[in-house]
Every structure is written in structure tokens, then in C-alpha cells.
N, C-alpha and C positions, 0 to 999 in steps of 0.2 A: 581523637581524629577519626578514628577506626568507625567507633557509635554513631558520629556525625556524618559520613557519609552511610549511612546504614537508615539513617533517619530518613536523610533525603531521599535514598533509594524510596522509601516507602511514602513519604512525602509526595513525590513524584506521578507514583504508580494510584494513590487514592486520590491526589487532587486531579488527575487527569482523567480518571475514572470516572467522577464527576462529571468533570467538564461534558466530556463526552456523552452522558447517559442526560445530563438534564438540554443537551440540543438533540438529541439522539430521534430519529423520526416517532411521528404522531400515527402518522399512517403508510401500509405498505408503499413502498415510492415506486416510481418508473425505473426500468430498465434492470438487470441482472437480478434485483434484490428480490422480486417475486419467486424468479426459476428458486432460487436459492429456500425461501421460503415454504414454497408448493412440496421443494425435495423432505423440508424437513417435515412439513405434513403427511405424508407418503410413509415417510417410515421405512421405505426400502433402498437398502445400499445399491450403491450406482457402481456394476462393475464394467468400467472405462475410462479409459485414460486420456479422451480426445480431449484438445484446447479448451472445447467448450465444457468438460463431464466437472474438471476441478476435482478430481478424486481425492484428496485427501481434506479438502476444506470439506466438500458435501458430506463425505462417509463420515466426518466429526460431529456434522453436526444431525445425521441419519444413530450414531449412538448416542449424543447427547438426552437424542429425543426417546429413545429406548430408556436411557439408564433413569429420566428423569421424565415417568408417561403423565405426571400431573400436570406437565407446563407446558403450555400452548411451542407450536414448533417458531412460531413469528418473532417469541420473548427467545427461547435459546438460541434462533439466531441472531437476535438481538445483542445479547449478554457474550456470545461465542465472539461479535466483530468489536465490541467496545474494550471486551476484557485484553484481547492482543492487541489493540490499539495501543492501551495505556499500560500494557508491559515493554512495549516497544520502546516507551521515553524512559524511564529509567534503565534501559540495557544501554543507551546511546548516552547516556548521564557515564554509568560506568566505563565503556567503549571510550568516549573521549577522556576519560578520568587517566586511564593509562596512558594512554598518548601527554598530556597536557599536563598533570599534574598539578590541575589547577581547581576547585569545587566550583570557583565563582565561572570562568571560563566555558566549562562543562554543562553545569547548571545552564546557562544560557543558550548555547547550542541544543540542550536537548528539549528545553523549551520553546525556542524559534522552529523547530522543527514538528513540533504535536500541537503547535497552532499554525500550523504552517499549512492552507488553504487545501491543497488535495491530500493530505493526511489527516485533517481535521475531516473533510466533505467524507471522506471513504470509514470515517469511526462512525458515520452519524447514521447510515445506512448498512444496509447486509450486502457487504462484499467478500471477496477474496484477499484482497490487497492491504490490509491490517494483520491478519491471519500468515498470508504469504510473507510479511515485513520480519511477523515475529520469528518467524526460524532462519531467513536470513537474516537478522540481526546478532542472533546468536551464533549463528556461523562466521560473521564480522569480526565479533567479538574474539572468539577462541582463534581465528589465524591471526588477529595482531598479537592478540597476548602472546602465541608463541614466536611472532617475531618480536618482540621485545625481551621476549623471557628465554629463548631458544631452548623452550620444552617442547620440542618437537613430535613427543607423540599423540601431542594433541591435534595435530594434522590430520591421526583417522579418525577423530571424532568430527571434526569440521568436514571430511570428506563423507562420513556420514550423512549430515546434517543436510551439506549440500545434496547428495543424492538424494533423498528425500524428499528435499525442497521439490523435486521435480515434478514429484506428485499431486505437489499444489499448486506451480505453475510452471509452463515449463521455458515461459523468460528466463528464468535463473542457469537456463546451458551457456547463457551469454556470460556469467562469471565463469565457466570453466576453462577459458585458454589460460585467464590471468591466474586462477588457481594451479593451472598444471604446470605452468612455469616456474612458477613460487617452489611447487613441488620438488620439478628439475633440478632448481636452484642451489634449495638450500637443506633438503630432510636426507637424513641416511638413508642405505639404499633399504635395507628391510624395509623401512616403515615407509618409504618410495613406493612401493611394491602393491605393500598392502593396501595404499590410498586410491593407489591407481586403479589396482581390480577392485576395490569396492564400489570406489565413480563409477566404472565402465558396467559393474555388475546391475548397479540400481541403474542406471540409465538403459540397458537393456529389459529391465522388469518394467519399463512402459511399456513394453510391444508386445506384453505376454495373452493382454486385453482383444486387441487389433487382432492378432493371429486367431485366438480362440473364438471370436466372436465372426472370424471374417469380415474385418472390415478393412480399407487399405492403412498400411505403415503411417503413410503421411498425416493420418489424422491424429497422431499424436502432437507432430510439431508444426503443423499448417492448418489455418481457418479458411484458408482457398482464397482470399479475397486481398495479401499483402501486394499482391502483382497488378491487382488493377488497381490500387494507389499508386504507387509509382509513377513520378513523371517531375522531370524538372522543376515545371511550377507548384505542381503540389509538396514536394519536398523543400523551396525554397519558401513558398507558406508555413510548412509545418514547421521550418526552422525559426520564423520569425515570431508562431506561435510558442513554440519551445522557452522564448525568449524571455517571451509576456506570462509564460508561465512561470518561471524563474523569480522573476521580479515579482510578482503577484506571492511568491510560497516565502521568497525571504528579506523582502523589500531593500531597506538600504544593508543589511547582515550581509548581502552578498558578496560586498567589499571584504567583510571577513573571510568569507570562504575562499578568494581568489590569494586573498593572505595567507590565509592556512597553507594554501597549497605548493606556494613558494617558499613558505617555511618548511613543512614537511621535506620538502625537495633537498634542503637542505640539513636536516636531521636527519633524515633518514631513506636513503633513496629508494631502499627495495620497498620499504611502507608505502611511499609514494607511488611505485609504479603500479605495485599490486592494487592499491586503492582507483590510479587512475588509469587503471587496464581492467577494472572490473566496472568503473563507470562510464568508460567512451560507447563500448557496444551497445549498453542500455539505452545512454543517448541516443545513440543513432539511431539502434532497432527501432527505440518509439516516434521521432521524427520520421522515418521512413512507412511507419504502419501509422498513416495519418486518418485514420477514423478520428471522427467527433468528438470518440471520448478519451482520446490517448493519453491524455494527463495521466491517468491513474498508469500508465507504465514507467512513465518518470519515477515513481515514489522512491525503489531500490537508488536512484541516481541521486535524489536530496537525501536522501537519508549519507549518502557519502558525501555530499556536499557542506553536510551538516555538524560531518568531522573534523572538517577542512576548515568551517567556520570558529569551532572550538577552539582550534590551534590558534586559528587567524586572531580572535580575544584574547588566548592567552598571551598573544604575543604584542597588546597594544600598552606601552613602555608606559602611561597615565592611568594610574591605579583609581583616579578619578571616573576617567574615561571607560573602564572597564567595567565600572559600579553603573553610570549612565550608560550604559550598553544593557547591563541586564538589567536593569530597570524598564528600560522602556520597551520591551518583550510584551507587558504589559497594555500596551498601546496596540499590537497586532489585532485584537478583533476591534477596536474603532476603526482600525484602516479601513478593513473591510469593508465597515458599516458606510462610513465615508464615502468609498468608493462605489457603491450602490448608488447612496445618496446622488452623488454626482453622474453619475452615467445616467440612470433613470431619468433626470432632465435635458438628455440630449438627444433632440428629433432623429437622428439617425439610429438609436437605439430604441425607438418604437416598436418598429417592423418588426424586430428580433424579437424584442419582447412578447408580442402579438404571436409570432409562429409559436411562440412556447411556452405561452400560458397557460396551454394544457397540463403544463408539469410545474408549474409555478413563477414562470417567467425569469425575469432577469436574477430572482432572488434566490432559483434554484443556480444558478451559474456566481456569481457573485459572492453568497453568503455562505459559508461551510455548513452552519446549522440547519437541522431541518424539522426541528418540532413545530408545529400548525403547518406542514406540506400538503401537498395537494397526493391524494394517494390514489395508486391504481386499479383497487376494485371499485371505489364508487364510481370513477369514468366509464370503467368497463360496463357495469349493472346500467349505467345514465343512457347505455350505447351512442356515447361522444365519439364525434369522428374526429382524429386527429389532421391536422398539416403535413404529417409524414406516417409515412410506413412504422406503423408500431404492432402489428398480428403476434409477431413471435412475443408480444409481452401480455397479450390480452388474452391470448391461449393459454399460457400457462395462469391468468388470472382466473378465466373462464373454470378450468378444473379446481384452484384453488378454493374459490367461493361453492362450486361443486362438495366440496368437503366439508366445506366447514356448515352448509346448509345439512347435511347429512348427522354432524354433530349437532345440530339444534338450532345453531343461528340464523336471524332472520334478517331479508335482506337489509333494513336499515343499521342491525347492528354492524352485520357486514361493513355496511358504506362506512362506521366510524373506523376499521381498523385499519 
């Protein structure tokens, strides 16, 4: 049984790794993935810690590109956002394995979950949020085990991890009420002690950047712009976005996740609260910071939904029904494809389509894949005017292509990357 699930672990992690690298973009995309790119061409470590710096994803992959100067910086951030993508599904394979005790169960949930629409879209491109996923996943991982297992001193490794985490994004302070309560709760006091000043320790090493550079505090944990989203209507939008994202990441599974959760509630209630005291704030945070692209803040939120799902299988009483459950996991990228299919034919979805053709239309929103995408240096080189405000992605394209002309290329090969 031991080898079997060992199998799958790695079953998991190569067939995902796949998945991910053969949709994996054709060409640099729009939005974060350039900055991200440009950093790894540059070659020079970013010392800051504001919202925007991403200090520990960029600084990985500012050594990646050191430790390894034969490979273009595009391919390490390439290989840096697929590689913790698809380590992510088999930790959440193991993660629900504890809990559920079930292979078939687990298997499933960690599969609805790495095909699950903004965790696929964010493997397929150079982000932060596969990267960011993997260390909190391993921070999930180790506070259930010790509530399960009441090894408790792995609470300073998880408070570790967490502090840490902040470095790469610093969403992750929204897990620390439900973390310090657990603390409160349930750990001796030494090892109380110790978790607590090492959180408070790493969470003060973000401001060491701000002070020494002079720049204000707040730009560690404000992008300046959460306060003027705010407003009734835009929150009760984002909420019914939130909704359609939901349904869109785990279609009809979500019946299991709501299952999960009432069963949890019922095994185990501190699991449950810490699970669901570490996914409401997330919720909310990213419903309330309703920029265009807030999906990608959800992901920490499914990723726990996706626990909840596990349970919610393991606990459907038709051994039948459980088999056709993981089976049709299978069926997740026809949804998709489907649901393109079908949208695309409706005159109301024109217009939309039309504003955002520049980046590939309805298919960049729709389809998580993104090999044949429409990429942002050859727009840039075309000098294509966009429908909206895109400067801050064309500048960093503008220096990009700046470099790589400097290494040799010319502008058509350019245009293919």
C-alpha cells in the first residue's frame, strides 16, 4: 500500500508536469509574466519587499538564472512556475490522504484541483501564484498532520514556512489569525513561544527593505489602489464573480466540497475551523480587492476547498458513485472547451471579445492553455494600441526586447518569443 501510494505521488507530479509544460505559453503573455521575465533577464537580485517586488519568487529565479547562465531567463521562468505547479497536486494528493484515508477520494480532489481553471491558467504562464501555492501547501500539510498526529513540534516548522511564505506574497498574513489561534489552542507553551517569535520575527524582516531604502512601511502590505475598489456595488459584483469563479474551477465537485465541510465539522472540529478560519479572509480579501484579475487570489481559498472536496468523496456511501466521480475529472478540460465553444456564439460576448483580442480574446479568459497565445513583445515591436491602459507591461517589454537585441536577436525572432 506504502509503494502505491508513492507511485501515485509521482505519477501525479510527472503527469501533471506534462500537462502543464505541453499548454505551457508559446509566447511571452500579457500582464505580470514579462516584469517577471525582464527580472530574470537582468540578472540582478531585487532588494524589496513591496506588494509589487515578489521577493522571493523574483530572487529564485534572479539565482536560477545565475546558477544555470546557459538557459534563456524566459525557459527558468518557465520551468520555475510549472515545476511548483505540479508539485502542488501531489502534496494535496498526500494533504487529503491524511485526512480521508481514502487513495481513490484524494486522487480525485487533487486532480479537480490542477485542472481546475485559475490553477491550470497560472501553471501555463510566469507567475507567482504556483510558486506562492507550493509553500503554502506544505505549510497545510504539516499543521494538519500535527493535528492529527499531535506532534506538535512541528508547528515551528509550519510557522517557519509561513513566515516565509510572506516573502512571496504577502496574502498569506490573512492565514495568520487562524494559525495563532491553533497555536493558543492547542501547542505547549515552549514550542508556543518559539512559533510565535519566529512569525512575528519573519514578519518584521519585510520592513528591513522599506527602512533601509526609505521608502514608506506600507508598501510592504498596500498596492494603494484596495480603497478605491470598495463600494457596495463593486463588492456585490465581485461577490457574484467569486461565484462564477467557483463553479467555473470545480463544476459540479463543489457539492463535494460543501460535503466535505460538514463532515469535517463533524470529525473533527478544530481541523475544520483552522481550515475554515484560514479560508474566509482569503475569501473575502480577494472579493473586496476586485481588480480584473483577482481570480488568481482565490487559488490559496480552492486549494482548501479542495480538501473539503476529498472528504466530501470519501464520504459518498456508493463505491460506484465514487469511481464515476473520479472518472469524470477526466471531462474537466472538455468543459472548458465547451464552454468557449458556447459563449463565443453569443452576440453579447462580441464586444468583450473585440476589447481583448489584443491578448487573445475570449480564449485567453476561458481556456487555461496557452500555447499558440498572442505574446507581448511582437504587440509591443507592431506599436499596437491597446483598448486599455497596458504602459506598465510595454515598458518592461520595451527593455526586455532591449536585451535580448543586445544578445543577438533580431526583431523577428523576437516577435516569435
Amino acid at each position: 500500500m506504502v509503494n502505491n501510494k508513492k507511485k501515485l505521488t509521482i505519477i501525479l507530479f510527472v503527469g501533471f508536469l506534462f500537462v502543464y509544460f505541453i499548454g505551457s505559453f508559446s509566447k511571452v503573455p500579457f500582464g505580470d509574466s514579462v516584469d517577471f521575465v525582464l527580472n530574470a533577464e537582468r540578472g540582478t537580485f531585487i532588494n524589496s519587499t513591496s506588494t509589487y517586488a515578489h521577493f522571493l519568487y523574483s530572487n529564485t529565479l534572479v539565482l536560477l538564472t545565475k546558477a544555470l547562465p546557459f538557459a534563456e531567463g524566459r525557459e527558468i521562468a518557465r520551468w520555475l512556475t510549472i515545476v511548483s505547479a505540479a508539485l502542488c497536486v501531489p502534496i494535496l494528493y498526500k494533504t487529503c490522504l491524511l485526512i480521508t484515508k481514502s487513495n481513490l477520494a484524494s486522487l480525485t480532489a487533487s486532480i479537480v484541483f490542477g485542472l481546475g481553471f485559475s490553477f491550470w491558467k497560472n501553471a501555463e504562464i510566469v507567475e507567482i501564484y504556483t510558486f506562492n501555492l507550493l509553500i503554502i501547501s506544505l505549510f497545510f500539510y504539516l499543521v494538519i498532520l500535527t493535528i492529527l498526529s499531535k506532534r506538535y513540534i512541528l508547528i515551528i516548522y509550519s510557522a517557519i514556512i509561513l513566515g516565509i511564505s510572506l516573502f512571496s506574497h504577502i496574502q498569506n498574513v490573512l492565514i495568520f489569525p487562524a494559525f495563532g489561534v491553533l497555536i493558543l489552542l492547542i501547542v505547549p507553551k515552549k514550542i508556543k513561544y518559539i512559533s510565535i517569535t519566529i512569525l512575528g520575527a519573519l514578519f518584521l524582516g519585510l520592513f528591513i527593505f522599506p527602512l533601509k531604502n526609505n521608502e514608506p512601511l506600507s508598501s510592504v502590505y498596500s498596492s494603494g489602489v484596495v480603497s478605491e475598489k470598495i463600494s457596495n456595488t463593486n463588492i456585490l459584483k465581485s461577490l457574484l464573480i467569486a461565484i462564477g469563479y467557483l463553479v467555473y474551477n470545480f463544476w459540479y465537485f463543489l457539492i463535494s466540497s460543501i460535503l466535505g465541510m460538514f463532515l469535517l465539522y463533524k470529525k473533527n472540529k478544530l481541523l475544520f475551523f483552522f481550515l475554515t478560519g484560514s479560508a474566509l479572509p482569503i475569501f473575502i480579501f480577494s472579493i473586496i480587492f476586485g481588480v480584473s484579475d483577482n481570480y488568481v487570489y482565490f487559488i490559496p481559498f480552492n486549494y482548501i476547498l479542495a480538501i473539503f472536496l476529498g472528504l466530501g468523496v470519501s464520504d459518498v456511501i456508493s463505491l460506484k458513485l465514487r469511481q464515476w466521480l473520479a472518472k469524470s475529472v477526466i471531462l474537466i478540460p472538455a468543459f472548458y472547451f465547451l464552454t468557449y465553444k458556447i459563449i463565443i456564439q453569443i452576440p453579447q460576448a462580441e464586444n468583450f471579445a473585440k476589447s481583448k483580442s489584443y491578448k487573445g480574446g475570449l480564449k485567453y479568459y476561458l481556456l487555461p492553455w496557452m500555447n499558440n497565445n498572442v505574446g507581448i513583445l511582437e504587440f509591443t515591436l507592431d506599436k499596437k494600441i491597446p483598448p486599455e491602459p497596458v504602459d506598465w507591461m510595454t515598458k518592461s517589454a520595451e527593455e526586455y526586447i532591449y536585451l535580448l537585441k543586445i544578445k543577438g536577436y533580431t526583431e523577428k525572432e523576437i516577435k516569435e518569443l
